[in-house]
N, C-alpha and C positions, 0 to 999 in steps of 0.2 A: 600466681606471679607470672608474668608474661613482659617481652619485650616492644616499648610503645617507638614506632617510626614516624607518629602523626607529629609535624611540623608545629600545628597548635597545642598552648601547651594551657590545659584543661581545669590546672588549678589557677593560672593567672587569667584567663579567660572571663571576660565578665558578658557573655551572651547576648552585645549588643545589635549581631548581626549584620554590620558594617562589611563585615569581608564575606560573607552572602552575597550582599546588594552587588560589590564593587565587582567580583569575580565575572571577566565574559565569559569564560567556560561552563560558569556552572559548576565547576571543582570542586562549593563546599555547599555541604546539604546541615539540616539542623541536628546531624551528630556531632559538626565541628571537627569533622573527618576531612580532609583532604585527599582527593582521589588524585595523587602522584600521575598516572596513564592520562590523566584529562588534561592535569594542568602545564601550562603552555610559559611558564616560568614569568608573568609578567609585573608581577608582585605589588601587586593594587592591592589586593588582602595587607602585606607589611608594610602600607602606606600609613591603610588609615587605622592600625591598630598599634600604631606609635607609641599612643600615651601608656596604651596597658602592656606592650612589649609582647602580648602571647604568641605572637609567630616569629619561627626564627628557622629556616631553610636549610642552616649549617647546624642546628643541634644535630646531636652523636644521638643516638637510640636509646631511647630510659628504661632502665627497668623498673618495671609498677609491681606493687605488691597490694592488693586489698585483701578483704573479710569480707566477702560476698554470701548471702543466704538463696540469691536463684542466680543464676548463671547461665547465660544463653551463649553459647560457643557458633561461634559462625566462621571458622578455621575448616580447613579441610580435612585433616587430621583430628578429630574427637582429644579431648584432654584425657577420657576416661576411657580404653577399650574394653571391658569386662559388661558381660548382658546386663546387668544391671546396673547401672551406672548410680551416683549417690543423689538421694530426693534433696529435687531442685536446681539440678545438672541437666539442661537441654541441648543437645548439640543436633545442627537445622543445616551446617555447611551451606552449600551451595544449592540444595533443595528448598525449590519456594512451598513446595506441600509441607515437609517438614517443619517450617521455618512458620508458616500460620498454623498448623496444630499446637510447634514449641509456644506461639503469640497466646495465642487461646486459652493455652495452660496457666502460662505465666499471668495470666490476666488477671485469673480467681485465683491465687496466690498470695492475699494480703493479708493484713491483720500479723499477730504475735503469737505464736503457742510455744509448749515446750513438748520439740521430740520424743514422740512415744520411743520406750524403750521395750519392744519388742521378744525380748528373752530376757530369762534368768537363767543363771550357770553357779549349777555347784560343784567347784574344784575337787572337792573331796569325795564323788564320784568318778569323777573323770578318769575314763581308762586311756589316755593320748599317752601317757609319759611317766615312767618311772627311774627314776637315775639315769637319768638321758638316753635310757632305751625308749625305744617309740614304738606303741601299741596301734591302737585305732586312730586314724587319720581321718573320718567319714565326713567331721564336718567342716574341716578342713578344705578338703580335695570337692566337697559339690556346693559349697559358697560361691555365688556364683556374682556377688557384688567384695567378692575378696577382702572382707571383713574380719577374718581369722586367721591367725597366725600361730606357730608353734611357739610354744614357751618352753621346753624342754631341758634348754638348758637351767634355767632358773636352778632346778635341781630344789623346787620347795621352797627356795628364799626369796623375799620379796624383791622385785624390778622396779626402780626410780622409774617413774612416770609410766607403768606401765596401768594398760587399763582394766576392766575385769578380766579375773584370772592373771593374776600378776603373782601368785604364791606359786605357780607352773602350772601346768598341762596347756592350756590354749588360752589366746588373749585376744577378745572379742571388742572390737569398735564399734560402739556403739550408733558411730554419727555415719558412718556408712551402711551400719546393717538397715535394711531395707523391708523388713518383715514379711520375706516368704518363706520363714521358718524350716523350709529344709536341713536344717541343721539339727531341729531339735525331731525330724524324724525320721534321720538316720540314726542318732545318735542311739545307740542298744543300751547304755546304762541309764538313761533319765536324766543324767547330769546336765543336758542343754533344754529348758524346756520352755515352750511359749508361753508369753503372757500376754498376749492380747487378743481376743480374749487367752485365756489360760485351760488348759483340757480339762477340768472340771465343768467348768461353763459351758466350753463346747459340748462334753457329753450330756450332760443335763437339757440342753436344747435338742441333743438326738434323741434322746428319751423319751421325751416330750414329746417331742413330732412325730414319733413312731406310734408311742402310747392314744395320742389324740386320732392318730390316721385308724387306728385298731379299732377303737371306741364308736370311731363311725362308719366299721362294716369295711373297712377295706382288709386286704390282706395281700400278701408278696408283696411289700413295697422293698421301692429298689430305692436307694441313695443317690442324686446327680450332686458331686458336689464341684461346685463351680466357684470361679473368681468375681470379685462385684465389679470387677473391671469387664475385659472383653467378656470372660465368662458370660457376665450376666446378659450382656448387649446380642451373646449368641442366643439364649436361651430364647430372649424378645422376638430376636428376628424369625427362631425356627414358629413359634406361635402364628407372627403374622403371615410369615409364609401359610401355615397351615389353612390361613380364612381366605386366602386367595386361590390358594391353586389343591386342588382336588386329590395332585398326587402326594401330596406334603399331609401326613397326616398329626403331627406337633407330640408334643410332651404326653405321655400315653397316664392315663388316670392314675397309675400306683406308682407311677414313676415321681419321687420329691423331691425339686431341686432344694438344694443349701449354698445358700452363700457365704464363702467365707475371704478374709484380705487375700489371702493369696492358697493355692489350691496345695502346693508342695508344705503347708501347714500340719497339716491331717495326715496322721500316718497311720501306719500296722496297727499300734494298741487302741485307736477310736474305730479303725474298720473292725477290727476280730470284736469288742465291745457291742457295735452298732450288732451285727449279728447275733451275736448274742442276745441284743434287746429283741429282736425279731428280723430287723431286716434280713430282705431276700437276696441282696445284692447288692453292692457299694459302685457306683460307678465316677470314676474321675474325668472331669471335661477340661481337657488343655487345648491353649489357643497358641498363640504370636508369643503370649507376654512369659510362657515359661520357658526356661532356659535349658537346654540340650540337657544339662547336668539333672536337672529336674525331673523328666522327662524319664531317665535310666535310672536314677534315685527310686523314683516310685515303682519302676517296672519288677527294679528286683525286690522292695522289700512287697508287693503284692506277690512276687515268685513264693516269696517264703510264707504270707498269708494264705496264698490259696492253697500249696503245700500240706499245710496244716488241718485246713479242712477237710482236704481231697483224705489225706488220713486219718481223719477220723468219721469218714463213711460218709460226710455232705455230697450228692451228686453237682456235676453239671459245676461252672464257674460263677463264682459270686464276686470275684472281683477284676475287673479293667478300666483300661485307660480308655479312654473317647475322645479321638483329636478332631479339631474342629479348629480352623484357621480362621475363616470365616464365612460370610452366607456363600461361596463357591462348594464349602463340605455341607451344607444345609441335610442335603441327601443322604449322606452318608451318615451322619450325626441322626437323624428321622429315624434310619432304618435300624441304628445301633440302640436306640433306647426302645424299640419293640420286640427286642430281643427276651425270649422266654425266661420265665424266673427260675431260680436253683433255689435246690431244696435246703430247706431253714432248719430251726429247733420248731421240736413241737410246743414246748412250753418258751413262752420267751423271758429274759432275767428279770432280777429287781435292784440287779448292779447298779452302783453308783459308780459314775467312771473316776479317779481317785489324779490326786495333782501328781502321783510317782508313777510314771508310765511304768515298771516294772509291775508294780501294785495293779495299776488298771492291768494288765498281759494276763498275771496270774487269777486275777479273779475273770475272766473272759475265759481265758481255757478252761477252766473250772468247769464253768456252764456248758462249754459246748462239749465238753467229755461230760459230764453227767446225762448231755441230752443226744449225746453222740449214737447213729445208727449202727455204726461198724467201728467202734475203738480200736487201735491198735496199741502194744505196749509199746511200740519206739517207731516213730518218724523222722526218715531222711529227709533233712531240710538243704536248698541250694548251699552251695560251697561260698565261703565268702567272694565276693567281685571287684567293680572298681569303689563303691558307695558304700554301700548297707548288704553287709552279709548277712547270715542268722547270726539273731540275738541270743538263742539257743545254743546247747550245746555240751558235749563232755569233752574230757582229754586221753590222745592214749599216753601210755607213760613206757619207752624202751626202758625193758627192767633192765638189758643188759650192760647200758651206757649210763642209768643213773647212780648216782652215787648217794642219793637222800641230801645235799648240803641244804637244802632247802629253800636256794634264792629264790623260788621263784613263789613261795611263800609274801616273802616280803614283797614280791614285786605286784600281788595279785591285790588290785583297789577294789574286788568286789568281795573280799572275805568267803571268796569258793576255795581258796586252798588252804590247809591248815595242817601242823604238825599237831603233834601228839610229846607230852615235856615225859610221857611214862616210857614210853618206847621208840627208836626210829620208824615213822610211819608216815606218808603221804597220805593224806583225807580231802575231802572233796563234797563241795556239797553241789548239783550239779545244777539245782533251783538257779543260783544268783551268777553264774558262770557267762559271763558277755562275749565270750569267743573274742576278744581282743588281740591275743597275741603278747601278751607281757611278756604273759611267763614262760611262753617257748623263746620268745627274743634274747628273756634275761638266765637262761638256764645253760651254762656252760659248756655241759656236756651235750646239748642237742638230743636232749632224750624224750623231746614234749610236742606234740602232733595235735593240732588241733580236730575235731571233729564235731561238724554239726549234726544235732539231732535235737527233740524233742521227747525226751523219754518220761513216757505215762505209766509207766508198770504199777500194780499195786494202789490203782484210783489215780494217780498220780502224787501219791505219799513217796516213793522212792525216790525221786528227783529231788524232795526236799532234805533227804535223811543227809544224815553224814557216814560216809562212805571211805575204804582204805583203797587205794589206788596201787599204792606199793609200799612195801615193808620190808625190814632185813633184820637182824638178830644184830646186837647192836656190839662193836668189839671190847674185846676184854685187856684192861688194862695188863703190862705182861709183868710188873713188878706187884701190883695191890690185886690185879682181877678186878679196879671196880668199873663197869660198864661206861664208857662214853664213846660218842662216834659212830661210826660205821665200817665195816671190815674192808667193803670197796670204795670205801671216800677214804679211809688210812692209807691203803695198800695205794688207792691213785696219788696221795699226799707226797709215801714215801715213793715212788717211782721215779715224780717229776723234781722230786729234791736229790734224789740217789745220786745223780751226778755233778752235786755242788760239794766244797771244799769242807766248807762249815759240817756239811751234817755228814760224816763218815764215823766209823767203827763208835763209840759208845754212844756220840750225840745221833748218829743215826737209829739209837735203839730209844730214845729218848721220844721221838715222834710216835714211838707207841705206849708209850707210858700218859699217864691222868695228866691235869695239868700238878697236881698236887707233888706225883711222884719225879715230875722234872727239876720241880724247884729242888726236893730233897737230894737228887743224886746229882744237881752242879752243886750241890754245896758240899757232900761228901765223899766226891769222887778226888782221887789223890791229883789225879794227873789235867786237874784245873788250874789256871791261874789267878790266884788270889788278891787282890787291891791291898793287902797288907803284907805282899810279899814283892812291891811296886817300889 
């Protein structure tokens, strides 16, 4: 929607070009625009255009509303500020270079399809939101065509017109998202994940291309993975640079490029995979077209990849970024892909990369601790940041401040925390733990501390076990003895009721009684008020 000033008015207009001819300024060209600074008010245009009425000097300002599918913005001000603006949105302003690349584009632009839909999201992973506490915000906060929104308050129940993800956690637009899939690899639970292609496909073509490069006598191959946009146009230029000039030596023999839509695509679980299948090294080529967000996305979840390896005895770095703007970095880009190879597995997998990125993580580790030089039982991974913390992870639990009530049980969407119906006990399984933050968000007492790690102890069986985090002896009813509760979740019960009216001398004794023995002593205690004594 936008506010129209032009004088002619475009649906009554019948393009005969009369007020072209008539105009001595020149004031109207075949947009049917009127250039107001030109024209010299002598109104030959609303002479001869009588019959059809389209011009009229005193109309007030209209407001237009259309359904546009390409949009060339030629304002000074962009409709859209966010790096990615939505496909088929060009904005050329006042720039004639802009304005014939906008032209160019929009040229090859025809025809009819239907909008790839670039992600799938299952809700019922998603660790963003639990009872309007808010957990992980990663794909949120580096969207970088601001495509995502929080849904948080839904609270679980369906949103009128809302779009996927409308039962709560996050609500993803589809006609904006833009498929640079940063989102689905930041995301630590798998809950956002690509589909075009989808990480099965993509690892099956690293597979492939690894296996096929092996078969014919290479070895250390490194990973370039690039965009089919600039990405690709850099790769071109570094080659023919290389036939030209003698100092330019081009794409080095074990080095494979991969082309994928967009490079912030590809995360943690198909690099630590790709290694696993053999590669020596993954390396990421960003140009112009990724976005700042993108950029610090990638850097830390490679933080927490190379982490990983670094402990478990891999020398030397297997995974960076390679920026390269354009043929100006030519150089620098040359010199960074001749960069020595880091040490691999000896044996390489026969993993299939799996559609639940968790699933692909854990079978990747697998391999690379079975083929690992120097295992260690537990790996400090980066601290979580602005994006993508570790995926990894345990919790400490202040025994002093908890009380066992157990919220944060219920707040926890990956099934790592879990009571016990025999005993008051905190369990933990530390395998599916996403470092989210629910559960210290939604845990009242502040007794929950998040901690990244990767812990391998025992082949890496212990990670998957279930495990007691904290436990207490569970209190004893004071009338029957029969056990419910917790001694410090009563005793915190009665402290913050002690000085209410209601619960004083016997109904204060009541708060330590079953729920069984409460009902029995208001009903037998003399000094109750009875509805048949009303």
């Amino acid at each position: 929607a936008w506010e129209s000033t032009n004088p002619i008015d475009l649906d009554l207009c019948t393009r005969c070009n009369a007020c072209i001819d008539v105009c001595p300024e020149g004031a109207i060209d075949f947009s049917y625009q009127v250039d107001l600074a030109a024209c010299k008010s002598h109104r030959d245009c609303v002479r001869v255009c009588e019959a059809a009425g389209a011009i009229d000097f005193e109309r007030a300002p209209q407001a237009v509303e259309e359904h546009c599918d390409l949009v060339l913005d030629l304002r000074a001000e962009p409709a859209f500020t966010m790096h990615q603006p939505p496909q088929g949105y060009f904005h050329a302003g006042a720039d004639e270079r802009k304005l014939v690349d906008a032209v160019l584009q929009l040229r090859e632009l025809t025809g009819e399809f239907e909008k790839p839909k670039f992600f799938h999201y299952r809700q019922k992973l998603c660790a963003h939101s639990r009872n309007e506490q808010i957990g992980c915000s990663a794909c949120i906060e580096v969207c970088s065509a601001r495509a995502i929104r929080s849904d948080a308050s839904a609270k679980g129940r369906p949103t009128k017109g809302a779009g996927a993800g409308s039962a709560g956690g996050v609500i993803v637009e589809p006609h904006l998202c833009v498929g640079c899939g940063a989102c689905t690899t930041v995301c630590p639970s798998g809950a956002m994940g690509y589909a075009y292609p989808d990480a099965a496909e993509q690892g099956e073509r690293l597979r492939t291309l690894l296996a096929t490069y092996r078969r014919a006598g290479g070895a250390d191959a490194a990973l370039l993975i690039h965009s089919d946009g600039a990405g690709a146009r850099t790769v071109g230029d570094l080659g023919r640079a290389a036939r030209t000039d003698k100092t330019v030596h081009g794409v080095p023999a074990r080095v494979l490029p991969v082309g994928v839509w967009h490079t912030a695509s590809v995360g943690i679980d198909l690099w630590l995979a790709a290694i696993a299948l053999g590669a020596s090294q993954v390396w990421v080529l960003t140009t112009h077209e990724e976005a700042p967000e993108y950029r610090e996305a990638l850097a830390e979840q490679m933080a927490v990849a190379q982490a990983i390896l670094t402990g478990l005895g891999y020398r030397d770095e297997h995974l960076r970024i390679v920026e390269a703007r354009d043929a100006r970095d030519l150089a620098t880009l040359d010199a960074a892909l001749r960069a020595p190879a880091a040490q691999g597995v000896a044996q390489p997998a026969s993993l299939a990369v799996q559609a639940d990125k968790r699933a692909t993580l854990d079978l990747a580790i697998e391999h690379l601790l079975a083929q690992a030089p120097a295992p260690a039982d537990e790996i400090a991974l980066p601290a979580s940041r602005q994006f993508a913390g570790a995926p990894f992870g345990t919790l400490r639990i202040d025994t002093g401040k908890c009380t066992l009530c157990l919220a944060c049980v219920g707040a926890c969407p990956e099934s790592a925390l879990a009571d016990n119906p025999e005993q008051p006990q905190l369990r933990f399984v530390e395998k599916n733990c996403v470092q989210c933050g629910l559960c210290a968000s939604t845990c009242p007492e502040d007794a929950i501390t998040l901690r990244p790690r990767l812990w391998l102890a025992d082949g890496g069986k212990a990670r998957k076990a279930l495990r007691v985090l904290h436990e207490m002896e569970p209190y004893r009813c004071i009338r029957c003895a029969k056990p419910f509760g917790t001694l410090k979740g009563i005793e915190a019960m009665a402290a913050k009721l002690g000085a209410h009216p209601m619960f004083q001398g016997a109904a204060a004794d009541r708060l330590r009684m079953c729920g069984d023995c409460r009902v029995i002593d208001l009903h037998t205690s003399t000094n109750e008020v009875r509805i048949t004594d009303l």
